[in-house]
C-alpha positions as CSV (number, residue, x, y, z in Angstrom):
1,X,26.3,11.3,-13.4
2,X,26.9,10.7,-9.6
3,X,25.1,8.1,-8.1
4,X,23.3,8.3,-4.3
5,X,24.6,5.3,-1.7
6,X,23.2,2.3,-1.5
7,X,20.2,2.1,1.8
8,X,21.1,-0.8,3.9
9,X,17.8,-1.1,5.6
10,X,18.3,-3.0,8.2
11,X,20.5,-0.4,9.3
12,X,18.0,2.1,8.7
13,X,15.1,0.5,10.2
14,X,17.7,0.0,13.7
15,X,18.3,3.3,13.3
16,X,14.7,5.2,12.7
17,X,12.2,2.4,14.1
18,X,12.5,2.6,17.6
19,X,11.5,6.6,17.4
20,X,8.1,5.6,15.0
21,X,7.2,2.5,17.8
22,X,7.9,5.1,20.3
23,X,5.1,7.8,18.6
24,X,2.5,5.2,17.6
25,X,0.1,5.7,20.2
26,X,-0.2,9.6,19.8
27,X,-0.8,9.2,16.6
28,X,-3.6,6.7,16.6
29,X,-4.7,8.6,19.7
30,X,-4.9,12.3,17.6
31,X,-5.8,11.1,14.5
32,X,-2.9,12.8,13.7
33,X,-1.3,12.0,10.4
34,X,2.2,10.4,11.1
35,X,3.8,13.6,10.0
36,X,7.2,13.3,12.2
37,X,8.0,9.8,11.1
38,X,7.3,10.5,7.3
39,X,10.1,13.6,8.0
40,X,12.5,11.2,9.6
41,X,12.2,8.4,6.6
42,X,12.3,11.5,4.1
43,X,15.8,12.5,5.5
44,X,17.0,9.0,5.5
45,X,16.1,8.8,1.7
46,X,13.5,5.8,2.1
47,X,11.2,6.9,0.0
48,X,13.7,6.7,-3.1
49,X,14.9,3.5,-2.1
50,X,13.4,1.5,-4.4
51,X,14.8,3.5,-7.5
52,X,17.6,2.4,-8.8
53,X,21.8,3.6,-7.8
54,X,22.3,4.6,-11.7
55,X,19.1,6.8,-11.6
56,X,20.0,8.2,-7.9
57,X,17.9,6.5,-5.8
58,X,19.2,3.6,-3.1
59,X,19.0,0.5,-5.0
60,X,17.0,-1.5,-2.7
61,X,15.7,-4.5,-4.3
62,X,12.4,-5.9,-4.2
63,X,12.5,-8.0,-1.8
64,X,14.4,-5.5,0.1
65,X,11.4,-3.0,0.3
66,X,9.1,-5.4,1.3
67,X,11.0,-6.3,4.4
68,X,11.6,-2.7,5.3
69,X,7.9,-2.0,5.3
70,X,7.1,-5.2,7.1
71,X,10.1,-3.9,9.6
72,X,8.0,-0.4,9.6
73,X,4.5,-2.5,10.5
74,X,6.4,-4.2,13.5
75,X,6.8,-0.4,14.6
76,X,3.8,1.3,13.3
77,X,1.4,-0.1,11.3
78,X,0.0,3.4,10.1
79,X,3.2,4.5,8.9
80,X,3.9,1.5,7.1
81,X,0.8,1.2,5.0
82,X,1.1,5.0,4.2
83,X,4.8,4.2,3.5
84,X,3.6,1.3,1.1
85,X,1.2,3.0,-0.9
86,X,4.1,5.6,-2.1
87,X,6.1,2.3,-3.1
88,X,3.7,0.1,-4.9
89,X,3.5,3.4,-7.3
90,X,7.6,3.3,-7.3
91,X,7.2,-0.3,-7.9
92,X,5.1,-0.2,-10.8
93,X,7.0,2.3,-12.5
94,X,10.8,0.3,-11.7
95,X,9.1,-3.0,-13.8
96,X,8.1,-0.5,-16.6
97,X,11.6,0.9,-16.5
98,X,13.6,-2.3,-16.8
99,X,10.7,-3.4,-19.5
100,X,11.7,-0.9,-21.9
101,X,8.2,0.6,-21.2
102,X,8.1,4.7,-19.8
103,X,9.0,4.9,-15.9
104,X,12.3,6.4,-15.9
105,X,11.2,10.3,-15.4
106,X,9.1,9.1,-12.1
107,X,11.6,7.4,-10.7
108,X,14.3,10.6,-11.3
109,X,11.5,12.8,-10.6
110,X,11.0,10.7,-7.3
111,X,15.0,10.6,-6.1
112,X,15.7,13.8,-7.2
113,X,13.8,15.3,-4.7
114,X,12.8,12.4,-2.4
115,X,9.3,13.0,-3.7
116,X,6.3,11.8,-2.1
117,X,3.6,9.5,-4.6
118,X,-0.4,9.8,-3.7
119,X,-2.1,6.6,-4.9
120,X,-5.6,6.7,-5.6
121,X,-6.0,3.6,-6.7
122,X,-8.7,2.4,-3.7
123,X,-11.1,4.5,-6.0
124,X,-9.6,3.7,-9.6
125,X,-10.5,0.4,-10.7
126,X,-11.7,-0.7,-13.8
127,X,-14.0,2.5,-14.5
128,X,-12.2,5.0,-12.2
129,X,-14.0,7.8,-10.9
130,X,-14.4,11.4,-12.3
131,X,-14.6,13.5,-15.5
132,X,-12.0,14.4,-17.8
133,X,-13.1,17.1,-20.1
134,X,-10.9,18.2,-23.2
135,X,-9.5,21.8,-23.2
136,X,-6.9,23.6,-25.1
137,X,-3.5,21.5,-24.2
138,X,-5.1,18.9,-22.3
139,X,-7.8,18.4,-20.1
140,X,-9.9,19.4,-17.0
141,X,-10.5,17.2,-14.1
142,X,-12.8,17.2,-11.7
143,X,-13.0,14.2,-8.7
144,X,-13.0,12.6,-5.4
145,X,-10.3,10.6,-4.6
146,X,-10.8,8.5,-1.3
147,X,-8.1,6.8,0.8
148,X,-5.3,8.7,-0.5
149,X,-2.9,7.6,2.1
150,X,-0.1,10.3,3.1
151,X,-1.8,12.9,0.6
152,X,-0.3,15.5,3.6
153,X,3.0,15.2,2.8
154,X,2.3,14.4,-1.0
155,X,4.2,15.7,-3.8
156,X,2.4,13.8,-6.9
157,X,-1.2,12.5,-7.4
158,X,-1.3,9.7,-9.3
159,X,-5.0,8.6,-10.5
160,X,-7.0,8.6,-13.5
161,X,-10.4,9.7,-14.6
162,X,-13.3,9.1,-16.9
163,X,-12.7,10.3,-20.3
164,X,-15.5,10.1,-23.3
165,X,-13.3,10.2,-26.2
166,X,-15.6,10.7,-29.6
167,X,-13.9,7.9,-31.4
168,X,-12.5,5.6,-29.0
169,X,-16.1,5.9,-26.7
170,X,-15.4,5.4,-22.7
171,X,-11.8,5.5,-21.7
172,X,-10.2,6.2,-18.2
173,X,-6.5,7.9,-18.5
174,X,-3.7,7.2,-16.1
175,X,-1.9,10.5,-15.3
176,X,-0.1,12.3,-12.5
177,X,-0.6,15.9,-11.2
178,X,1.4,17.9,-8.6
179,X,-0.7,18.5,-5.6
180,X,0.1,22.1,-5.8
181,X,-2.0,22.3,-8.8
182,X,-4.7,24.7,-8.5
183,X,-7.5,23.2,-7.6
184,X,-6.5,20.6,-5.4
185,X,-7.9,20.3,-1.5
186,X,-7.6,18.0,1.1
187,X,-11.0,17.1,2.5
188,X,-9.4,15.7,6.1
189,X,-12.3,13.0,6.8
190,X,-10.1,10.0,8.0
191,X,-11.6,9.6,11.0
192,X,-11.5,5.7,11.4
193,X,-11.8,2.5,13.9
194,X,-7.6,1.7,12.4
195,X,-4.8,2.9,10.6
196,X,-5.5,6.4,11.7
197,X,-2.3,7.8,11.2
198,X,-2.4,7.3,7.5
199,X,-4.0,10.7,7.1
200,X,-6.3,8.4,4.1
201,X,-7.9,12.1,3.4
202,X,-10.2,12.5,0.2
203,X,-8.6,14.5,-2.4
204,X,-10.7,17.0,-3.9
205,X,-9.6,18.2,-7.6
206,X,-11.9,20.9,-9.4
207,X,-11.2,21.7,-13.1
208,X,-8.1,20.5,-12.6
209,X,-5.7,21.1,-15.6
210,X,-3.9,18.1,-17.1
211,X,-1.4,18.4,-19.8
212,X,-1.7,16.1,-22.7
213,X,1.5,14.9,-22.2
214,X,0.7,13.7,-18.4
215,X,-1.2,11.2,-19.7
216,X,0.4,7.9,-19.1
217,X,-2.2,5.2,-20.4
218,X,-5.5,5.3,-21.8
219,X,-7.6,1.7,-21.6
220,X,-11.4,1.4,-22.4
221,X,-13.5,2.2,-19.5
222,X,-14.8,-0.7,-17.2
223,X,-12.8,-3.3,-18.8
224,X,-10.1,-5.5,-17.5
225,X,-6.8,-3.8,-19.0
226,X,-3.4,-6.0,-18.5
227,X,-2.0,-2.8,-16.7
228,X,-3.9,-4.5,-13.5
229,X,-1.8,-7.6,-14.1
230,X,1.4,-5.4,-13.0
231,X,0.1,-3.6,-10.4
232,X,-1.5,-6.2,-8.7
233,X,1.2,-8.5,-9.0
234,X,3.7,-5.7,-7.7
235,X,1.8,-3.4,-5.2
236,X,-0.1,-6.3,-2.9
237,X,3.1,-8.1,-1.6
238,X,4.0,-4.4,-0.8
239,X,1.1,-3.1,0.9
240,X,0.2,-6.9,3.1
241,X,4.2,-6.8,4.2
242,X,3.0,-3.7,6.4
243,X,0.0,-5.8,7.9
244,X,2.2,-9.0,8.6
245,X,4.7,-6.5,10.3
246,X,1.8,-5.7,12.5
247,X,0.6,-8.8,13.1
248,X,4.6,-10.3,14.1
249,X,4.3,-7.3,16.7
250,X,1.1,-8.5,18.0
251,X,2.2,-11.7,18.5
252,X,5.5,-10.4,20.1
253,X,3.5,-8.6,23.0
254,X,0.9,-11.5,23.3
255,X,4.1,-13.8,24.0
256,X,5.6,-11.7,26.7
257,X,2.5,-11.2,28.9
258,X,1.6,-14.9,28.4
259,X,4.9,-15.7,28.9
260,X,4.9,-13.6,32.5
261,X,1.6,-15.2,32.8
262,X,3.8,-18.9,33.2
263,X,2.5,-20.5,30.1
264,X,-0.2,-22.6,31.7
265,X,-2.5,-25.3,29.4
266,X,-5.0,-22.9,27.7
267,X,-2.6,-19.7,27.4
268,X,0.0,-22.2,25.9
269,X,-2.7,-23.5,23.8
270,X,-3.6,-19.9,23.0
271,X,-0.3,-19.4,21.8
272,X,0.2,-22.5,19.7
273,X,-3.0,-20.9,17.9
274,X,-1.5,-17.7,17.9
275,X,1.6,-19.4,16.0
276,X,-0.2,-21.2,13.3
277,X,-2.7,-17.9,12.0
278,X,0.6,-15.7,12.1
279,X,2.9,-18.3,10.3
280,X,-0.3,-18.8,7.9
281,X,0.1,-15.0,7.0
282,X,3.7,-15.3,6.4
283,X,3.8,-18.2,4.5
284,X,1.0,-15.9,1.9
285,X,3.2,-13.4,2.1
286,X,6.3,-14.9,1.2
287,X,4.5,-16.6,-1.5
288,X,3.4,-13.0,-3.3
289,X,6.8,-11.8,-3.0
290,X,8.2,-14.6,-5.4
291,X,5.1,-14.3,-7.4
292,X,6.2,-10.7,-8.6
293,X,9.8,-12.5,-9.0
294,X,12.0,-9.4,-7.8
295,X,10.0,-7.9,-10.5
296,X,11.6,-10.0,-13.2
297,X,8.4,-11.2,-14.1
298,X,6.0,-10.5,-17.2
299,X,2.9,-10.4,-15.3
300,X,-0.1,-12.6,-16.7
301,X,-3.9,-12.8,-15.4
302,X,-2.6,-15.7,-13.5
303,X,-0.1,-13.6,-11.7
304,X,-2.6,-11.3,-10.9
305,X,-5.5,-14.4,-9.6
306,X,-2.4,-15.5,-7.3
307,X,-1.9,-12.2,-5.6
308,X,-5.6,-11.8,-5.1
309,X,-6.1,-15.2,-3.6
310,X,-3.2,-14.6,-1.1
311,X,-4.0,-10.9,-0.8
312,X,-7.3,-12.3,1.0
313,X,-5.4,-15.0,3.1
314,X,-3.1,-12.5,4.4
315,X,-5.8,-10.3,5.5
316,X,-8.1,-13.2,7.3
317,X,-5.0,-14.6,8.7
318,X,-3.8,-10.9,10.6
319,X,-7.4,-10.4,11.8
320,X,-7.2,-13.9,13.4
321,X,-3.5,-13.8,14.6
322,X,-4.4,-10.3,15.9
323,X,-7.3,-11.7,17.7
324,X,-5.8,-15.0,18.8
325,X,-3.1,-12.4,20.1
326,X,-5.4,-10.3,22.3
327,X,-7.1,-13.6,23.8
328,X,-3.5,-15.4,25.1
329,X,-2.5,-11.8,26.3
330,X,-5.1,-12.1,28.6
331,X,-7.0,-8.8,30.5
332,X,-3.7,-6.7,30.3
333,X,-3.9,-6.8,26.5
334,X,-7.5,-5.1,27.0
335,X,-5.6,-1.8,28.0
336,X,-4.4,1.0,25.3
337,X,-0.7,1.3,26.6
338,X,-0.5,-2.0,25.7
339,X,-0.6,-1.7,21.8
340,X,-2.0,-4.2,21.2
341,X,-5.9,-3.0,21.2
342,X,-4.5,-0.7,18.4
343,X,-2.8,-3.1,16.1
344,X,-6.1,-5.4,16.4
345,X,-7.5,-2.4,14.9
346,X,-5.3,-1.2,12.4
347,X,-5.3,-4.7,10.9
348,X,-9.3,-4.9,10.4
349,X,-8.1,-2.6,7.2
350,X,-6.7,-5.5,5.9
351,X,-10.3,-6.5,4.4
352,X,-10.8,-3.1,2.5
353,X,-8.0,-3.2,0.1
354,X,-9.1,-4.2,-3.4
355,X,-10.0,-7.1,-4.2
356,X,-12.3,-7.3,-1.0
357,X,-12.6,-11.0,-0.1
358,X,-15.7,-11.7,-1.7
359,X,-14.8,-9.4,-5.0
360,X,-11.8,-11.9,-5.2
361,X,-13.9,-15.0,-4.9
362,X,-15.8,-14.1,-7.7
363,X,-12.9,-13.1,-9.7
364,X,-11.4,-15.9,-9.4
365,X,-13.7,-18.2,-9.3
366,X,-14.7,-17.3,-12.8
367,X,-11.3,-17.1,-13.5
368,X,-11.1,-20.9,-13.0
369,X,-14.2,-21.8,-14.8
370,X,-13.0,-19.9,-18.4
371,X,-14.9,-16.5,-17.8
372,X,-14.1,-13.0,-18.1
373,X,-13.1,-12.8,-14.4
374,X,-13.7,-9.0,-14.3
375,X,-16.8,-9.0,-16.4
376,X,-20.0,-7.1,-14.4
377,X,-22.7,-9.9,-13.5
């Protein structure tokens, strides 16, 4: 078995991120999906990165991946939240891999043929959305799947659906289909205030066939399942590295024009403001990462609570830095060639990613006082 080279990503990043800054603007300009960039990263094998050398991808650790999406948000924040959705599913699937548990044949599926993963998972919390209905071999599905970031360029869907199983009563099965399955569309409705190169179209599926043996996980319907102690622990550090990416850039370009500016007492005040929201972000960020542990970790509730709670601090902590940013650039900020009117946009997405703040409040807040956290009031 022949192995793929290792990705240094810092090389990589030196290499592509100059030519994603570069397109930004016409992107978020078009609503154009970032289609040239995702080409470019596709090429340079990033979206196998994570998997492992001995199953052909390029090894990257952890770690790794989430500095080369926070390296991608310092560029483009659209490409890198796209870019992140693909690896929290890659992500999930390496910690079932090295715990013995099935996740090998997405990741060789994924570097064989640098395949692109669809997440749905903005719409597929503890009861999902749509109907499975049983059929000779499997299953038909019909749904709407919102916020299914990159679904353009997408190879596999991965979601789940309602299922009423006669003895086991309301389930929701994991599963992944090809998006060239027949009856799958594309509704193209992302037309947002941020991240609008994305391309967060609604996937459509229609009687959608599903092979028993697609079926990944089944969990009872509306219930907290331990599968969300992995994925949450594994896939926010991923997807808040491209909004702290975003928000280092914002302060980058609020430095230089107050800088140009002379630094006087309320733009260096300003600035010192600036500082303390973005290094706030950072610290939460830095503290997720070693919460998933290189994923080395057997995820728990509590792992899961942590990542919400900093999940939420990262995304107050962007919007404010991003602000903050605007205000010590002064008037020249104000203007579009600036970037950064678009990156204070882009970053008021931060709030929409499950848990929303309040969601997580009550989460954990019953978490704390000895309650179902996930249970419906």
């Amino acid at each position: 078995m022949t192995t793929a080279p290792a990705l240094d990503y810092r090389q990589a990043l030196a290499a592509l991120g100059p030519g994603i800054a570069r397109r930004a603007a016409a992107y978020d300009s078009s609503d154009a999906f970032v289609d040239e960039n995702y080409a470019a990263m596709r090429e340079a094998r990033f979206f196998s990165a994570l998997v492992p050398e001995e199953l052909g991808g390029g090894g990257l650790s952890y770690d790794e991946m989430c500095g080369l999406i926070r390296g991608l948000g310092r560029c483009c924040a659209s490409t890198a939240l796209a870019f992140s959705m693909h690896q929290h599913l890659a992500a999930a699937a390496l910690w079932s891999y090295r715990h013995g548990k099935p996740g090998e044949k997405l990741l060789r599926t994924v570097a064989a043929g640098e395949k692109i993963l669809i997440s749905t998972g903005a719409t597929d919390w503890l009861a999902s959305n749509g109907s499975l209905e049983a059929c000779p071999g499997g299953y038909r599905f019909s749904a709407r799947k919102a916020f299914a970031s990159g679904c353009l360029a997408g190879d596999l869907l991965v979601t789940s659906g309602q299922y009423d199983d006669p003895d086991a009563g309301p389930q929701v099965l994991h599963f992944a289909v090809p998006m060239t399955s027949p009856g799958i569309r594309i509704d193209r409705v992302w037309e947002t205030l941020g991240m609008r190169g994305t391309g967060s179209h609604t996937v459509v599926l229609e009687n959608v066939f599903v092979p028993e043996q697609a079926i990944t996980l089944r969990r009872p319907c509306g219930q907290y399942h331990p599968v969300w102690n992995v994925i949450l622990t594994v896939a926010l550090p991923l997807i808040c590295s491209a909004y702290v990416g975003a928000a280092e850039a914002a302060a980058g370009l609020a430095r230089e024009s107050a800088a140009r500016r002379g630094g006087d007492g309320a733009t260096a005040l300003l600035t010192g403001e600036l500082e303390n929201e973005l290094t706030t972000a950072q610290i939460a960020l830095e503290s997720m990462i070693a919460n998933a542990n290189g994923l080395d970790v057997e995820p728990g509730i509590e792992h899961a609570n942590r990542a919400l709670i900093r999940k939420t601090i990262v995304a107050e902590a962007v919007k404010r830095a991003a602000d903050k940013a605007l205000e010590a650039a002064g008037g020249a900020g104000y203007f579009r060639r600036s970037g950064l009117e678009r990156i204070l946009r882009d970053v008021q997405a931060a709030r929409f990613h499950p848990l929303q703040a309040k969601q997580q409040h009550r989460f954990t807040g019953r978490l704390a006082l000895g309650l179902d956290p996930a249970a419906e009031p």
